[in-house]
C-alpha positions in Angstrom: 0.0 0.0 0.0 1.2 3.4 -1.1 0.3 5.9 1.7 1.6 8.6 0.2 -0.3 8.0 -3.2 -3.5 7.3 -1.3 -3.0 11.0 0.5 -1.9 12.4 -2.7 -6.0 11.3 -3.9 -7.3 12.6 -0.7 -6.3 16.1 -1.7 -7.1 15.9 -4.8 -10.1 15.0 -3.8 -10.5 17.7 -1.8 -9.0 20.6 -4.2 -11.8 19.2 -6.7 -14.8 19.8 -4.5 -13.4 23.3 -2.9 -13.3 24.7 -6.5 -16.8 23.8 -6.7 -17.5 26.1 -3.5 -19.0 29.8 -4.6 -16.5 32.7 -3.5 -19.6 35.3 -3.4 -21.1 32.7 -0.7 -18.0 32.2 1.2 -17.1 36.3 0.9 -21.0 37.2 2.0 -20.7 34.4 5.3 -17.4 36.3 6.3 -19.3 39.4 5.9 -22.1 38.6 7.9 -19.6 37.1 10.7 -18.5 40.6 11.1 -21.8 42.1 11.6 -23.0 39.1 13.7 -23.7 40.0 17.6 -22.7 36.6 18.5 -22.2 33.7 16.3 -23.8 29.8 17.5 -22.2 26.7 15.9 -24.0 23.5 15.8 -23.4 20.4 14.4 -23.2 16.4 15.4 -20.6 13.6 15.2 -17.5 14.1 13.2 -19.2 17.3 11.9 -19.5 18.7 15.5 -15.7 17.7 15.9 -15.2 19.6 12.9 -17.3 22.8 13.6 -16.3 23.0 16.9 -12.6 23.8 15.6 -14.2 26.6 13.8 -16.1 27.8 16.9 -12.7 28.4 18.7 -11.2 29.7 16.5 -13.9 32.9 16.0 -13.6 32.8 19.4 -9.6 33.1 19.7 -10.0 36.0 16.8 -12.3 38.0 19.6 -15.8 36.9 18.6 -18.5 36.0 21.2 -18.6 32.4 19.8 -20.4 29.5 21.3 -20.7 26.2 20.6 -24.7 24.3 20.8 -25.3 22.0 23.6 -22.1 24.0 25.7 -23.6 24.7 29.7 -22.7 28.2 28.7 -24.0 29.0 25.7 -26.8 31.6 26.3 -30.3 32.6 24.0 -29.7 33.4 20.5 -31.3 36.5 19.6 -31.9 38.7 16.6 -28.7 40.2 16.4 -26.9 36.7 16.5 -26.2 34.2 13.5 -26.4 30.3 13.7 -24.0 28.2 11.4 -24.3 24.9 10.9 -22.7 21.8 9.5 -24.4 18.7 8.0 -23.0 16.7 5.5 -26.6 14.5 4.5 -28.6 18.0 5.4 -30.6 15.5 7.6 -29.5 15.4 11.3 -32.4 16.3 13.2 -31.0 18.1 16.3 -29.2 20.2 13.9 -32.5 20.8 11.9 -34.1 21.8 14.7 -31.5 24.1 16.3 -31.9 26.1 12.8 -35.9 26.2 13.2 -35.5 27.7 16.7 -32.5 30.2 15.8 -34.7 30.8 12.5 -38.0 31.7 14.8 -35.7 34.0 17.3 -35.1 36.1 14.1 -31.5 35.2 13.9 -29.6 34.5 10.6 -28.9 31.0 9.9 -25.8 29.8 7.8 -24.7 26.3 7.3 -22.6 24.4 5.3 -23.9 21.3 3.9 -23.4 18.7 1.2 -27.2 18.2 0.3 -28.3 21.7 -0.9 -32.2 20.4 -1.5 -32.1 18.4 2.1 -34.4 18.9 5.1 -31.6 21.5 6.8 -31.1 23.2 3.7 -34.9 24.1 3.2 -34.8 25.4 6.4 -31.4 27.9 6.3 -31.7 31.7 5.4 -28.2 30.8 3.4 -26.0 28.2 2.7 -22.6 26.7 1.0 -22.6 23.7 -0.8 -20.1 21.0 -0.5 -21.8 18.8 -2.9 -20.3 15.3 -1.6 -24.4 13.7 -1.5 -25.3 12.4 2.0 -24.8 9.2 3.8 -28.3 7.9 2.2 -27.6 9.3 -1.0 -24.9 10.5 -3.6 -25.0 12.4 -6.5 -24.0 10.9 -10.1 -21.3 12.1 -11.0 -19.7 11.9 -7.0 -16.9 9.3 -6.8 -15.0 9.4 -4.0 -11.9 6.9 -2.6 -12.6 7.8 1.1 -15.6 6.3 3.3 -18.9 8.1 3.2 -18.9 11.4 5.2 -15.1 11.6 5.0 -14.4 14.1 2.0 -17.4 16.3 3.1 -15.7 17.0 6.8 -12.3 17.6 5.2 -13.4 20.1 2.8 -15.6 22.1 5.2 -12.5 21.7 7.4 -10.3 23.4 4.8 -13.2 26.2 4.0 -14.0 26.9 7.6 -9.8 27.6 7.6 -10.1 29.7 4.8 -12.7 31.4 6.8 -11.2 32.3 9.3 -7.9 33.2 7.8 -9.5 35.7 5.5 -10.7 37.3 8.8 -7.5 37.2 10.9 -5.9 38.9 7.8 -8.9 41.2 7.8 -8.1 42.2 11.4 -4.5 42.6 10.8 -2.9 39.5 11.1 -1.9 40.2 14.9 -1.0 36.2 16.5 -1.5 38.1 19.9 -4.9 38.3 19.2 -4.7 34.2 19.1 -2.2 34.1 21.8 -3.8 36.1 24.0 -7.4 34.0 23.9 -5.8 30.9 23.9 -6.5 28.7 27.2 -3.7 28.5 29.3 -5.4 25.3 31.5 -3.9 22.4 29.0 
């Protein structure tokens, strides 16, 4: 087995789907960030692993982040933004989470791989990853990796984008991290 081959796929894999990711999407969620009161992440299993790395990270560049489910994440309100994560655009508890934020007039954002999916009907906006779901694939998907896999990596790599495009915005200062990174590890 050629490891290095098989990771050579993986990104390739993944540098496929990202150039299928809209730019004006991506630029209007980093927009909206910044004019967020308080930005709520939710998401479950590896996605939840995945968007929680995001969630630290706004909260590391000075936003009022929190993460669903935390014991300290308070009401979302109308000046506060949801994102999600959900690769099959079918994960109930996330679904739901986007109903409530949806009914407390906040914005809700999510990044799924299932555009037309139960989640997506119920977002104000959202980025594709179009990797299909674990129920269902598109045609023209093929993919190397187990199901679920490519999706996480690539909204891994877009969430990064994310927030490096607003660490730059802010001035690129790594005190900013530095000085909002825990100290009790």
């Amino acid at each position: 087995m050629n490891t290095q081959a098989i990771g050579e796929d993986i990104l390739d894999e993944n540098r496929n789907l990202l150039t299928k990711v809209s730019k004006k999407e991506v630029a209007y969620l980093i927009d909206e960030i910044d004019k967020s009161g308080r930005i709520f992440c939710a998401a479950q299993g590896r996605s939840g692993y995945i968007l929680r790395c995001f969630c630290m990270r706004l909260m590391q560049l000075g936003y009022p982040a929190f993460f669903v489910g935390e014991t300290i994440t308070p009401r979302i309100g109308k000046e506060d933004m949801l994102i999600v994560l959900s690769g099959s655009g079918q994960t109930t508890l996330t679904q739901e989470c986007a109903r409530v934020a949806r009914q407390q007039g906040a914005k809700t954002f999510g990044v799924i791989g299932v555009k037309d999916s139960p989640i997506g009907r119920v977002l104000d906006y959202s980025i594709s990853l179009p990797t299909g779901s674990r129920l269902e694939f598109p045609e023209d998907f093929n993919s190397i990796q187990p199901p679920g896999s490519l999706f996480e990596q690539a909204a891994f790599v877009m969430l990064e984008t994310i927030v490096l495009a607003l660490y730059k915005r802010h001035g690129s200062d790594p005190r900013t991290i530095l000085d909002r990174h825990t100290n009790l590890e």
